[in-house]
N, CA, C and O of each residue as an XYZ file, in Angstrom:
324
protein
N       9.364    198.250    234.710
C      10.570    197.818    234.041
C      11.464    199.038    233.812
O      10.896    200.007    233.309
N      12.444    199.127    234.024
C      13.445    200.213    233.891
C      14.143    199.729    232.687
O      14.325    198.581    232.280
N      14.567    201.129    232.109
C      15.085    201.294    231.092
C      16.965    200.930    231.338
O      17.759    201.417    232.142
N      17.132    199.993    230.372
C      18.956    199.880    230.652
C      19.658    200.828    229.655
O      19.281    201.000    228.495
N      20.656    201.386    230.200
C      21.626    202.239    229.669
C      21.824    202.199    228.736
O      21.947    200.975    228.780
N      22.110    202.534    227.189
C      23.524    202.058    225.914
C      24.516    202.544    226.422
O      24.412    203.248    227.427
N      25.454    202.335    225.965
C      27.063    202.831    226.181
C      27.643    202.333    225.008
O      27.553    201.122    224.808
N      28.286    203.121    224.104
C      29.036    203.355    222.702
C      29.723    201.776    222.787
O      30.502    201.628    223.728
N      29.533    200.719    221.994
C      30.332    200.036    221.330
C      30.218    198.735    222.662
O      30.986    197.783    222.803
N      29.213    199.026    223.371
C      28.684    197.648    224.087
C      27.373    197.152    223.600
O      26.645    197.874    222.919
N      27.074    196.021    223.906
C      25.902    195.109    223.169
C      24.798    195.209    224.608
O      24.837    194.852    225.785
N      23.974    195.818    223.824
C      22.608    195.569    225.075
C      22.154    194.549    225.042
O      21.585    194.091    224.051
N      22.324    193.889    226.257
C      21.551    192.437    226.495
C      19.861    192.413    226.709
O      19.429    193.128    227.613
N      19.282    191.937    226.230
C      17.440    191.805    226.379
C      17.532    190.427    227.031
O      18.299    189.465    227.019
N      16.373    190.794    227.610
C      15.520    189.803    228.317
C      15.722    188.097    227.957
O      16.030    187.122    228.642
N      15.404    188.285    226.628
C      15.501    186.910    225.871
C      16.654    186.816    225.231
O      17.128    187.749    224.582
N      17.179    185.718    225.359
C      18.648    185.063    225.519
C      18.899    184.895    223.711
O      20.013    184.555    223.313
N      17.895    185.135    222.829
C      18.090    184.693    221.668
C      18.344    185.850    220.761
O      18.859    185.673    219.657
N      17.989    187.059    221.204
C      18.267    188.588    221.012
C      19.441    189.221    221.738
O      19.961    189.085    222.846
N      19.735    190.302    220.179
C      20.836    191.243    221.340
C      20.724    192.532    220.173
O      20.496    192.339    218.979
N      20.947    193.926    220.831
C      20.883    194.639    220.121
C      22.421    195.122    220.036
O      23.142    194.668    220.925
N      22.905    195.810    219.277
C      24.385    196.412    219.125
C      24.038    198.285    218.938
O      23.428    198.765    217.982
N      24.516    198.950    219.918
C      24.364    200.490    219.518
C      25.937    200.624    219.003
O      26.980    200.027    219.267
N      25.487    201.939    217.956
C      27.096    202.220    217.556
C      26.746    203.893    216.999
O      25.647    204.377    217.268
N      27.346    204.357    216.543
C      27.255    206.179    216.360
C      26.973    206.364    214.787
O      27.717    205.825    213.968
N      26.186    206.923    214.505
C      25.508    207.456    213.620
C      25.924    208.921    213.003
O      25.739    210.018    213.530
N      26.549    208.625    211.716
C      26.722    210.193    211.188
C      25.859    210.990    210.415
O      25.722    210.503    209.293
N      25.081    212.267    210.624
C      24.152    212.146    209.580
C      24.409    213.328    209.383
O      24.835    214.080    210.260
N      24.051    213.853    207.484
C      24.182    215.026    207.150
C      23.634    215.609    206.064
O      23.360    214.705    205.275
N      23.365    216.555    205.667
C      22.385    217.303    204.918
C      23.362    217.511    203.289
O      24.274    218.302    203.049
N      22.616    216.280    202.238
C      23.440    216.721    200.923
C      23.488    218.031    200.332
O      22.643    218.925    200.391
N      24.682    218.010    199.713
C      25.023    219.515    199.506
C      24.275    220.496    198.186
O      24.329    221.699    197.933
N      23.566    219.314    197.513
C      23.118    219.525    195.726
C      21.562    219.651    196.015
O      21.011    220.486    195.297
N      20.644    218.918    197.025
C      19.643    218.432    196.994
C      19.366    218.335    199.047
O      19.560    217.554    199.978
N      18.841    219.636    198.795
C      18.612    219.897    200.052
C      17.553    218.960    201.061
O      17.653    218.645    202.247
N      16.634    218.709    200.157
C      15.796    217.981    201.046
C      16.248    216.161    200.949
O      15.525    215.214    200.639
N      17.431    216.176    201.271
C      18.271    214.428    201.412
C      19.172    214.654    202.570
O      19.973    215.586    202.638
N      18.986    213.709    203.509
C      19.622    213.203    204.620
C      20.322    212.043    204.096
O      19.814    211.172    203.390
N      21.655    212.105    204.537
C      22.443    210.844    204.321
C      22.775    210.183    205.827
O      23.734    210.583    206.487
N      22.174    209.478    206.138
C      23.413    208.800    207.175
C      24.131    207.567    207.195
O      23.827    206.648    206.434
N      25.442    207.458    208.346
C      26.502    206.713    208.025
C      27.089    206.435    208.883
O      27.416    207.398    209.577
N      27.527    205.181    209.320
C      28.388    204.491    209.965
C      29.875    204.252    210.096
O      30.051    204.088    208.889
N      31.101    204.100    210.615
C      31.890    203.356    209.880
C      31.905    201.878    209.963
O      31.171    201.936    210.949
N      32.062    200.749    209.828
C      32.061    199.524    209.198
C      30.627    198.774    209.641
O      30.389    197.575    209.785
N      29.718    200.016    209.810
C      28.688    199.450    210.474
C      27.333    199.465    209.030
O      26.724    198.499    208.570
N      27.262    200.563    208.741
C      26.168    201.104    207.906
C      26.872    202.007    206.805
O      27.578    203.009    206.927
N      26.355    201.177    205.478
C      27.042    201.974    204.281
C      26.067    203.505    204.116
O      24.969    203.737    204.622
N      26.676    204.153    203.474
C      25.486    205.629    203.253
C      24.334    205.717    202.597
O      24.071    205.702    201.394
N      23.425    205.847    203.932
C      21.900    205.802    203.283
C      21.311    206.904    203.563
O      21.356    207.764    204.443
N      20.416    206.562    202.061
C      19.767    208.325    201.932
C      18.079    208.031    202.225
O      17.413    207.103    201.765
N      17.573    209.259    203.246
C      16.393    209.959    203.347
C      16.207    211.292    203.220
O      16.813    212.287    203.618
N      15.108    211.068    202.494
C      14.528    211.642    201.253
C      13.239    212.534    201.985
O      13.030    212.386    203.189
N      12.593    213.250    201.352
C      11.657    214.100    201.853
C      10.558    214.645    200.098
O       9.710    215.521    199.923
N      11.265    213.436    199.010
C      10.360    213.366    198.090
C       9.267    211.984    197.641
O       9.521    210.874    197.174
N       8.094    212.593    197.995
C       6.820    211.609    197.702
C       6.853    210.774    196.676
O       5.762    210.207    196.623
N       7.987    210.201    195.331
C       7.763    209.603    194.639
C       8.921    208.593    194.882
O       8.587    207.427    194.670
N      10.353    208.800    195.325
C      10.893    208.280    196.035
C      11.002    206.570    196.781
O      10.306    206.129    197.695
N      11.883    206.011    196.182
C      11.863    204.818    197.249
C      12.540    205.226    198.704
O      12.108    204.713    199.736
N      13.752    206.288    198.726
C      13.584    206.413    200.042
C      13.042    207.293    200.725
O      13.576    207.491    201.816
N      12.023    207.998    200.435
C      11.124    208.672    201.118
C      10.447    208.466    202.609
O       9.343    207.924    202.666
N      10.946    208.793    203.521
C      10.612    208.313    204.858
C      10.380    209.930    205.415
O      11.414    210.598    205.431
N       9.208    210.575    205.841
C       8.930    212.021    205.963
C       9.113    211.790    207.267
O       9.918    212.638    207.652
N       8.785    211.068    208.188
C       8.923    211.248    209.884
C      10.199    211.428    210.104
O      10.716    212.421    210.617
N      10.905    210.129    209.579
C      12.223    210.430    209.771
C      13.246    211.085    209.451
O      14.330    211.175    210.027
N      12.764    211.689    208.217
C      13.487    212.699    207.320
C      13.164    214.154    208.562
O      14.000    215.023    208.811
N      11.950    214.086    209.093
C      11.528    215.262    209.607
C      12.559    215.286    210.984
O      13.137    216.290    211.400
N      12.629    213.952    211.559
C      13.342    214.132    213.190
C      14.441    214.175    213.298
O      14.942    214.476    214.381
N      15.429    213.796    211.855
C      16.852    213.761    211.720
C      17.362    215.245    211.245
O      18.515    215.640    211.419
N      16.191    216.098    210.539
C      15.878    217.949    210.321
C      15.859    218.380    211.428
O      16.682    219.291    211.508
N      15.209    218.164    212.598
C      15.081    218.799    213.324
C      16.923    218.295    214.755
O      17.394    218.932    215.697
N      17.143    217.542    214.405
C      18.968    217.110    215.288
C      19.683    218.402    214.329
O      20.029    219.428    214.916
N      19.817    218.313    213.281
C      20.639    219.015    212.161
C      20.578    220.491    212.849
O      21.574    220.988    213.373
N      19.250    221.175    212.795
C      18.827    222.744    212.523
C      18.978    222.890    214.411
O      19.107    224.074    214.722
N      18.980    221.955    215.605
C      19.570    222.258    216.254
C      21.372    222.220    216.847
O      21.881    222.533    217.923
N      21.812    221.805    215.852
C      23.431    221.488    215.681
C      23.578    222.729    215.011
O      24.650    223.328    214.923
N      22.891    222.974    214.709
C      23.266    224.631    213.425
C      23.750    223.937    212.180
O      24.301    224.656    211.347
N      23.651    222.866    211.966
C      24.071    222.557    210.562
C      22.975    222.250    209.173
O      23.176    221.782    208.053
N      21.847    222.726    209.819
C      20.750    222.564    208.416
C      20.593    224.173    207.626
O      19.955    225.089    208.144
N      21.033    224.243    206.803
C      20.973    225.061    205.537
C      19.502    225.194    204.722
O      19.345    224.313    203.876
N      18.561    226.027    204.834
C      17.398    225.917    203.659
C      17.928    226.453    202.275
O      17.201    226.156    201.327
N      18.982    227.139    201.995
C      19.197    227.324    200.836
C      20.732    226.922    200.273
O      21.018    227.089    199.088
C-alpha cells in the first residue's frame, strides 16, 4: 500500500468512504514564563493547547512534549533558560 501525499488545505481521502482526514499547519512554541510548556495552534482550526512536561499535570504528554522539543531545538528556537 503506498503512502498518499498531504498537501496544505486539501482533505485526504481514505479508503473508506465514511472517513476523511483534513491536514492544516500547526504553530507550535515554547512559553516564555514556564519553560517546560509547548503551546500549539491553529488558525480557525485548533484553539491554543498546552503540553506540558510536568508529571502532575492534566496536560502532561512527555512523548509528545519530547518530539515537538526536539522540531523547536532544531529550528533554533528552544531556549533552556
Amino acid at each position: 500500500m503506498s503512502k498518499q501525499q498531504f498537501f496544505r488545505g486539501e482533505i485526504y481521502k481514505s479508503n473508506k468512504e465514511s472517513s476523511r482526514t483534513i491536514s492544516f499547519v500547526i504553530n507550535v512554541y515554547q512559553d516564555r514564563n514556564d519553560k517546560e510548556k509547548i503551546w500549539m495552534v491553529s488558525n480557525d482550526v485548533l484553539n491554543p493547547t498546552e503540553i506540558n512536561n510536568h508529571p502532575q499535570s492534566v496536560n502532561f504528554h512527555p512523548k509528545m512534549f519530547q518530539r515537538l522539543r526536539e522540531v523547536l531545538i532544531s529550528e533554533g528556537r528552544w531556549q533552556d533558560n
